[in-house]
N, C-alpha and C positions, 0 to 999 in steps of 0.2 A: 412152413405152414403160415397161411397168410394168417395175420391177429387185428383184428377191424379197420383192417385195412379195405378198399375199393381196387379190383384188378383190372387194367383195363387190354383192351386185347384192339385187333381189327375187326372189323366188320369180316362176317362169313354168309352168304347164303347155303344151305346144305341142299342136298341130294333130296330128303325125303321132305322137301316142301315146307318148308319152316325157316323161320330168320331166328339166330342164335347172336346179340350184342353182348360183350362183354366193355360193364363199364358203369356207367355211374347208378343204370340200371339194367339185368337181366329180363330180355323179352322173348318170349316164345309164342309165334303167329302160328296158328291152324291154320292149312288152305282146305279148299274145298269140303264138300257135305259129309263127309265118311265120319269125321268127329266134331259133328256140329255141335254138342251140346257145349265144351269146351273151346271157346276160340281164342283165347290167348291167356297165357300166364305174365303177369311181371313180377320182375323180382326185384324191389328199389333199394332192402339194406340184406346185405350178407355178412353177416361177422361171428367171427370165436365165442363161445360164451363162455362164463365161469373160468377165464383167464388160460382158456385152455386145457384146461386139468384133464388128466383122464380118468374116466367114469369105467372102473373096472377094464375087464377086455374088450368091452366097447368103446373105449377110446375115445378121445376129445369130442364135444359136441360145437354145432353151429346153427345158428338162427337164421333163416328167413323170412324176409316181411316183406308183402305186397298184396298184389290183387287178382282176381280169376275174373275173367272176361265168361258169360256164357249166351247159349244162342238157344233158344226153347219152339218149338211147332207148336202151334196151338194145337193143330190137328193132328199130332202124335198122339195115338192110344194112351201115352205114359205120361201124357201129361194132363190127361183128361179131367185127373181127380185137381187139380189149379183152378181154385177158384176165382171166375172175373181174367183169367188169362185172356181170355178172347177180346177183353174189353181194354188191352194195354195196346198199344201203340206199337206198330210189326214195323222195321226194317225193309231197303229193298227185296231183303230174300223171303220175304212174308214170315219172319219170326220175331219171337221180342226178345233184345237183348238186356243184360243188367251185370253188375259187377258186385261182388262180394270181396271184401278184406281175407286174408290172407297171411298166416303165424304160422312158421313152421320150426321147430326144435330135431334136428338130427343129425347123426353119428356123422363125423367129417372124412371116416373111410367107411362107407353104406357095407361094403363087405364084413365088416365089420359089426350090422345089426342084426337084428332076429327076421327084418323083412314084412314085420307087422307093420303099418299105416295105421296109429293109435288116434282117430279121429277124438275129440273133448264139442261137444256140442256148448256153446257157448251159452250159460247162463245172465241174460242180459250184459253178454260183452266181455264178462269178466273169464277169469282161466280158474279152474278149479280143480283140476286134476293134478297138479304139481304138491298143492295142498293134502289132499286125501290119498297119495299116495308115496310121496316125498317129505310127507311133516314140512314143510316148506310153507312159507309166509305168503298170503294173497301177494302178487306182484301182478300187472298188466303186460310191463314187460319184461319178461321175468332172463336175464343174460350175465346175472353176479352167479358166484358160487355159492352165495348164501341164496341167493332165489331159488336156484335146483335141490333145496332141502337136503336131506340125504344122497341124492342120485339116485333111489331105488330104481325109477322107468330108466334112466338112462343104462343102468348096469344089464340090466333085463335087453337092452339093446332096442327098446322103439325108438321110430318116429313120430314125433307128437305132432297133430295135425288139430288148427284148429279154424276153420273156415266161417264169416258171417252168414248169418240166415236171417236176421231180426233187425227189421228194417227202423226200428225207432230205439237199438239200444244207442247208446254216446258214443261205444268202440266196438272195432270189431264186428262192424254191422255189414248185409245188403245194402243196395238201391233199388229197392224195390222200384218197380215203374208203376205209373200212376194207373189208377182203373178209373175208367171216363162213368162212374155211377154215381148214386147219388143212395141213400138212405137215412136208418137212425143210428145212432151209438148208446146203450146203457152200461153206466161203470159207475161203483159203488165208492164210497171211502170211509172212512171208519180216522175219528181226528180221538188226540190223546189227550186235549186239552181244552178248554171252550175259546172258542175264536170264532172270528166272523167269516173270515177266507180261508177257503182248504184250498189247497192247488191239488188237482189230479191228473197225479204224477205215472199213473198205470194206461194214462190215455195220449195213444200219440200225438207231436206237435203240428201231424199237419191235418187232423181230425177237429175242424172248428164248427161252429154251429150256420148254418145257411144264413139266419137271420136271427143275432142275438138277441131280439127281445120277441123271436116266434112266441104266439100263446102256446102254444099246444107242448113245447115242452115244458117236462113235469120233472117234481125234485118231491120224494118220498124219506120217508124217516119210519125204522123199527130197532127194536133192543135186538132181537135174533135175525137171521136166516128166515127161518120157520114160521115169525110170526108175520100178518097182514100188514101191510106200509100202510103209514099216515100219509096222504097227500097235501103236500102244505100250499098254501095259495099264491100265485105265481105272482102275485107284486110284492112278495116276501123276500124274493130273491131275484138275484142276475148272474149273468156272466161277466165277471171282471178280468179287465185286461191280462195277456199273457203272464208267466210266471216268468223268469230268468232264463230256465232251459224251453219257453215254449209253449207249456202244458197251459189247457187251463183252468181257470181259475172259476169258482163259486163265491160269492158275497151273498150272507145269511144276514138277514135284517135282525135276527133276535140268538145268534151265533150260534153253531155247529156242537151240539155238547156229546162230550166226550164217551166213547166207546158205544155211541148209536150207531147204526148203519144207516146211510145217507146215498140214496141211488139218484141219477140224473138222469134223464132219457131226451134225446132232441136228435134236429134233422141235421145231417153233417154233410160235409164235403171233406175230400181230400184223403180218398181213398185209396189206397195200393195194393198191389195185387201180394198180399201177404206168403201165397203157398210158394211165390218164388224160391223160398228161404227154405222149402225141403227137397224142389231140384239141384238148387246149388249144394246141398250136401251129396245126396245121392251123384250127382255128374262130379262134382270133385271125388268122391273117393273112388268112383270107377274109374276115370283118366289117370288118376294116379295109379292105378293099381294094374290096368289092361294096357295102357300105353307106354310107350320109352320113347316119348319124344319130349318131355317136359319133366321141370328140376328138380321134382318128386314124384319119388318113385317106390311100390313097395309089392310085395307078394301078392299081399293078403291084406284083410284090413278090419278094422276092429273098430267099434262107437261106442263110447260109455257120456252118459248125462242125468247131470246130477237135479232134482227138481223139478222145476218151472222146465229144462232139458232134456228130466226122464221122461215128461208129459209128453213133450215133444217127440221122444223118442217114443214112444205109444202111438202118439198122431202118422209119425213116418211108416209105423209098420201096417197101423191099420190100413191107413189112406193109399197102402202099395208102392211104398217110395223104394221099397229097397231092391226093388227091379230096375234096371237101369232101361235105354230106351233099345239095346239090344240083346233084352232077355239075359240080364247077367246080375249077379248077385251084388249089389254095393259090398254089402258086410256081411262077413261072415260071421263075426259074433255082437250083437247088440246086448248094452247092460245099460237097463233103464234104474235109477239108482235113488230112491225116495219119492217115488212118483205116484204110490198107491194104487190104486182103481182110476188115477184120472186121464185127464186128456186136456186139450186146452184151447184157447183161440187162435191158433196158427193158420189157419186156410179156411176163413170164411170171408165173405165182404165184409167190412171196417173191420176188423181182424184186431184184438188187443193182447197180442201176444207176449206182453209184460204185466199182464192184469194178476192180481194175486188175491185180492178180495172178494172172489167169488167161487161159488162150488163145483170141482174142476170133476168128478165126478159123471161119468157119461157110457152110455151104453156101444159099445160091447167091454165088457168087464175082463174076459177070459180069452184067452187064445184058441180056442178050439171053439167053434160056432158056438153061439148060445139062442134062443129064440125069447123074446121078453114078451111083456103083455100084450102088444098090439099085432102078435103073432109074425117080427120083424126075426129073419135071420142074419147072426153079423157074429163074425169074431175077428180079435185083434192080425190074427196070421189068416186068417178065412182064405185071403184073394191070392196067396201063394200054393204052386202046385208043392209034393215034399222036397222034391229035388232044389228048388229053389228058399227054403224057409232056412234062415240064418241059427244058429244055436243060441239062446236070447236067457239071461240074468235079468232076473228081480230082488234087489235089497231094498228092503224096506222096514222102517223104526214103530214103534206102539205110536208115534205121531200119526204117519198114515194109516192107523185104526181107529184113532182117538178124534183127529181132524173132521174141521169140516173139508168137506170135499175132497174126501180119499179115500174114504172106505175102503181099506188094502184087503179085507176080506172076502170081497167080492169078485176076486183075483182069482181065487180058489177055493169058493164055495159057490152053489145053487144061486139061481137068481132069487128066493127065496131065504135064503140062510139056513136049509133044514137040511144040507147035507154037503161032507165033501167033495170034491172034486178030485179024480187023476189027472194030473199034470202030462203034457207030451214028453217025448220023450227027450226030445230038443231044447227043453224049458227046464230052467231051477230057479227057485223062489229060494229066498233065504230071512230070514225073519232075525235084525239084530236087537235082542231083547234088552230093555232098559235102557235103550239109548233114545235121544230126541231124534229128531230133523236133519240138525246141524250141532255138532258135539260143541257146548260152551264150552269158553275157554274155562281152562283150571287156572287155580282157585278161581271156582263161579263167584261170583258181583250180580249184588240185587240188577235187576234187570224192570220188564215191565210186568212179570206174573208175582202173584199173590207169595210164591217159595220160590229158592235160587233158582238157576236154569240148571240141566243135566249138564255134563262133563264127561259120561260116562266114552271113553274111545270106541272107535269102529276102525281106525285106521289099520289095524293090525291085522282083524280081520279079510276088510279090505286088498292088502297084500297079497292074500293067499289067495282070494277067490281070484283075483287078474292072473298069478301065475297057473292055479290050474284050470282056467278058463282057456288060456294058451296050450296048455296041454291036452285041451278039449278039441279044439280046432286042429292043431299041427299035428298030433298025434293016435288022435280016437279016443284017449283016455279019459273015462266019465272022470267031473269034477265030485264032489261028494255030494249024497241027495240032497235034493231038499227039503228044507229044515224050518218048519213055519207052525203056528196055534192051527190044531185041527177040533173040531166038534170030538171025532172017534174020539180023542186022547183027553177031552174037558180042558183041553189047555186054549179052545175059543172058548168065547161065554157071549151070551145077551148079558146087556146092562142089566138087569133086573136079579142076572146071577152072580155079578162079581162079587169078590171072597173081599174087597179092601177091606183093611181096618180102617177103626174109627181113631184119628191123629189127633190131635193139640192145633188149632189154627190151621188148617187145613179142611178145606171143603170137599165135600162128596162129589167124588168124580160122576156120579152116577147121576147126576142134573147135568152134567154134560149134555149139549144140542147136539139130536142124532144130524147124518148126512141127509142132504137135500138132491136130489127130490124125497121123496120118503120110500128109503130103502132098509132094509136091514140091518141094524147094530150092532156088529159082532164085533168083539175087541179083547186083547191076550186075557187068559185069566192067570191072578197074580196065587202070590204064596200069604204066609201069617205077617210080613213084614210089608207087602204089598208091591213086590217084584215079581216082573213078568215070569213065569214057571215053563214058557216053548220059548222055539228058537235058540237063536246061538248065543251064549251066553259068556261075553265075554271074561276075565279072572276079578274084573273089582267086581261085577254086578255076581257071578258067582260065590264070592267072599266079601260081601257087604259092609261098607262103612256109612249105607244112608238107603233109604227106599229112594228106585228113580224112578222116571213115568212117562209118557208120550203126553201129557198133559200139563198146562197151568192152568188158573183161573186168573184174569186180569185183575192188578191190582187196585186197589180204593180211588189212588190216587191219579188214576189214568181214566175211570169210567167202567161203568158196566161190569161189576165185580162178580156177576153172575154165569157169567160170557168166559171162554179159554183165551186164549193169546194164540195167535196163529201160530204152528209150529215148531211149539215151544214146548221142553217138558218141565218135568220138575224133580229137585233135589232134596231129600228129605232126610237132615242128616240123623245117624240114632244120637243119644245119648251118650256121653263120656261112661257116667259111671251111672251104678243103680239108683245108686240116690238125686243123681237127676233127674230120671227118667220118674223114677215115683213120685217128685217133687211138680211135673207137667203131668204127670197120668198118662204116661205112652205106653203102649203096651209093647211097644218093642223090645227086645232085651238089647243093653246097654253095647259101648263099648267093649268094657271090662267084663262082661259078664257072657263077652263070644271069643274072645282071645286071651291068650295070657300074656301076648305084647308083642310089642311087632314083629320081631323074631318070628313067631308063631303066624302072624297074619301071614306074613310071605314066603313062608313056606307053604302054607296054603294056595298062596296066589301063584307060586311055582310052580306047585301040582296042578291047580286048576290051569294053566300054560302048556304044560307036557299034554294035557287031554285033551285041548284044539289041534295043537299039532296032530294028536294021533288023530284026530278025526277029517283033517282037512283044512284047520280055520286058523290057523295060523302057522309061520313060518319057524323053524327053528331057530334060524336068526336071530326072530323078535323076541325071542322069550328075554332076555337080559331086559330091552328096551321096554316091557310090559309090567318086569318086575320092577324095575325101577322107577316107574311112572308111581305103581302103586304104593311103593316107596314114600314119594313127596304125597299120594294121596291122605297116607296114616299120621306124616309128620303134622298136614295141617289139620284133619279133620279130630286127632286127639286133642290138639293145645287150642284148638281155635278158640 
């Protein structure tokens, strides 16, 4: 077994029109039109990871890193929905071509794997699926045996696949090619401190203004979303030189105060044709999956993204990405993973497809046609016949109901909010209650909201929906239904209905700023302690040592303490003992006054473990690793 080592071989021309080098790097030439989308693979580093080890019956793994060559028609039907393609720069054979980076993690005898193509849409660059599936530590390049966490994907036997789309992340990106246009840019920011200069960092570096001191652009200031900008007067402010990474910069003559909204609009140059970034997904996992002439290769293929990537992954299915350009399915199963109701700026001209400070929120909401006010038909799977619509996951936190710009209940309610929705039959929602966004780390540490950040896990969960999502595809076996706050059950609610109680230092969710545009605000409704009462309910938020929430309010000390903190919840822990709790005026009951000690709490949390199991939502496995999470949770949240 080579161990990062470089093999080097002769030169070979093959039979079916391809150059194969072995050597310092792997390169695979396309000839002619038959697979234009794809024209070359390189492959620059090949080596062992995790020293080798073997990952159950799946057996050693190995990394590949390099780049996908592709070739795009403008005037292909399938590519029609690329915005400004027509405006990049075509090759002799009248196409545009562009390169995307290239990470792949796979079994070092493929016979050996399950045959899935586990694509990870790349959240600004970084890997995120190693994380939320493997309990494994952010890594970029992730090749120790501590970076493959656990090994759960690897044991499961994927191929991890993770391809650039996002032409302004640091790594792991496109090259986007340029678009010969010209327009505006508007991008918001939101500073935590009072200063003079904000760098905006959600806006590409090669997005500059035509003439930095044009009048006509303008620099607005509001406390919300929702309410009217102040337009401040334009010799108040400038454009100040580039930041470090590029971005730029604002210089406020009387400084940027803290947790206002601050929007910029001007004439720019330095546009790229952004939708590139969803043909190179869809062309890479078809080549991979329909060809055997290139160094990845699998069955079948599968796309999970988390966030700012589930949005995206929303944008690929609306906009028709997951037809390939010869009527063939990229993916057969899409799991869009915290994305709510939204969508984002991935394929428009100046496209700010890292943008985060603004309302992601966009019509069509639901997968099955909807018709909204201006008497506009659109659904997310609309532009697919059935035979071609992939089986497609939605998880999503009380964040994306609580958020701006996610409204997750728009997903599966009325464009109205006055009724539910049937889901396809190819579609499962799943609702993980009492969790945030993104699980804080345990023990949570003040952060930027008003109460600690959530902690509450999903990864467990998580587990079981990818295995029997796999069993959904390879086998026919439905996964368990879906599981979300419905109106029928009161387990939605309009803000005006929520049951919270009134806490200790702790502000009413219920000033919460609804979603932007003005739509309907429907959000889980809780219990007497103020935890979510639908959805999946994992064994702490089941057996309670604190109310959690899809919510903060920002703190004093950051600005705008009226305002939530973007995607963040909150942790609210009960009382030790009753004489605490009387001593604050909580009405929670205590610690001591829900258990008789920890003995008892986790036998609780055991049970409440055996019940996901039985229903789908966790693995028997995890039940040790769940209990003993909740374990360290009792140790701290008694003595703290």
């Amino acid at each position: 077994m080579h161990k990062n080592k470089t093999r080097r071989s002769r030169f070979r021309v093959l039979s079916s029109g391809f150059v194969f080098w072995f050597g310092a790097a792997f390169t695979f030439v396309v000839q002619g039109s038959a697979f234009a989308e794809v024209t070359k693979v390189t492959i620059t580093t090949r080596a062992t990871v995790a020293d080798g080890q073997a990952f159950g019956s799946t057996g050693p793994y190995e990394k590949l890193v390099g780049t996908i060559e592709f070739a795009l028609d403008p005037a292909d039907r399938h590519n029609k929905p690329i915005v400004d393609l027509e405006h990049a720069v075509k090759g002799p054979d009248g196409k545009v071509h562009f390169t995307s980076d290239l990470f792949v993690l796979r079994p070092v005898d493929s016979s050996k794997g399950n045959g899935v193509l586990l694509f990870e849409i790349s959240n600004r660059g970084t890997k995120g699926m190693l994380g939320r599936f493997n309990r494994a530590r952010s890594n970029d390049d992730p090749t120790t045996a501590e970076q493959m966490g656990d090994g759960f994907l690897m044991r499961e036997g994927y191929t991890l696949v993770w391809v650039g789309w996002q032409f302004d992340a640091p790594r792991l990106r496109v090259e986007a090619p340029a678009a010969h246009v010209m327009g505006r840019v508007k991008v918001s920011t939101i500073q935590n401190d009072a200063r003079n200069e904000a760098t905006l960092n959600d806006l590409p570096a090669s997005y500059v203004p035509v003439d930095p001191n044009d009048p006509t652009a303008t620099l607005t200031v509001r406390n919300l979303f929702r309410d009217q900008p102040t337009l401040l007067p334009r010799s108040s402010w400038r454009f100040g030189p580039p930041s470090d990474n590029g971005r730029a910069r604002l210089i406020l003559d009387s400084k940027f105060e803290p947790g206002r909204v601050y929007e910029v609009d001007f004439a720019a140059t330095g546009a790229r044709v952004a939708g590139v970034g969803l043909a190179a997904i869809r062309d890479a996992a078809s080549a991979f999956r329909y060809r055997t002439d290139l160094p990845v290769r699998g069955r079948t293929a599968y796309v999970f993204g988390i966030s700012q990537s589930g949005r995206f992954l929303r944008v690929f299915l609306h906009d028709g990405f997951n037809t390939d350009e010869h009527d063939r399915k990229a993916f057969d199963l899409v799991w869009a993973h915290i994305a709510g109701a939204g969508q984002g700026s991935f394929n428009e001209r100046f496209a700010l497809p890292g943008y985060s400070s603004f309302p992601a929120t966009r019509f069509p909401y639901t997968d099955l046609e909807q018709v909204d006010a201006s008497g506009h038909r659109d659904g997310i799977l609309a532009r697919y016949p059935k035979a071609l619509q992939p089986r497609v996951i939605y998880t999503n936190t009380p964040v994306e109901y609580w958020g701006q710009g996610r409204a997750a209940a728009l997903t599966h309610t009325s464009l109205d909010g006055a009724r539910d929705l049937t889901l396809p039959d190819n579609v499962r929602s799943y609702f993980l209650a009492g969790t945030q966004h993104g699980e804080a780390a345990f023990p949570p540490a003040p952060g930027q909201g008003q109460a600690l950040p959530n902690p509450i896990p999903q990864g467990e969960v998580m587990r079981a929906l990818l295995r029997a999502g796999h069993r959904w595809v390879a086998t026919g076996t439905p996964p368990p239904q879906s599981t979300y706050p419905t109106l029928r059950t009161g387990s939605l609610t309009t803000l005006d209905k929520l049951r919270f109680p009134t806490l200790p230092a702790v502000t009413d969710p219920r000033l919460v700023e609804p979603p932007l545009p003005p739509l309907p605000f429907l959000v889980p409704q809780v219990d007497a302690d103020g935890n979510d009462v639908g959805g999946i309910r994992v064994p702490e938020q089941t057996v309670p040592l604190a109310t959690t929430t899809g919510w903060t309010f920002r703190a004093e000390r950051i600005g705008n303490p009226t305002t939530i903190v973007a995607l963040t919840g909150s942790y609210i822990p009960f009382a030790r003992t009753r004489a605490e709790r009387e001593t604050k005026g909580d009405p929670r009951p205590s610690i001591e006054e829900r258990y008789k000690d920890k003995s008892d709490y986790l036998t609780r949390i055991r049970a409440a473990a055996a019940g996901l199991v039985k229903s789908g939502f966790m693995l028997a496995e995890d039940v040790d690793f769940a209990v003993s999470r909740a374990a360290r949770h009792w140790d701290w949240a008694a003595t703290r």
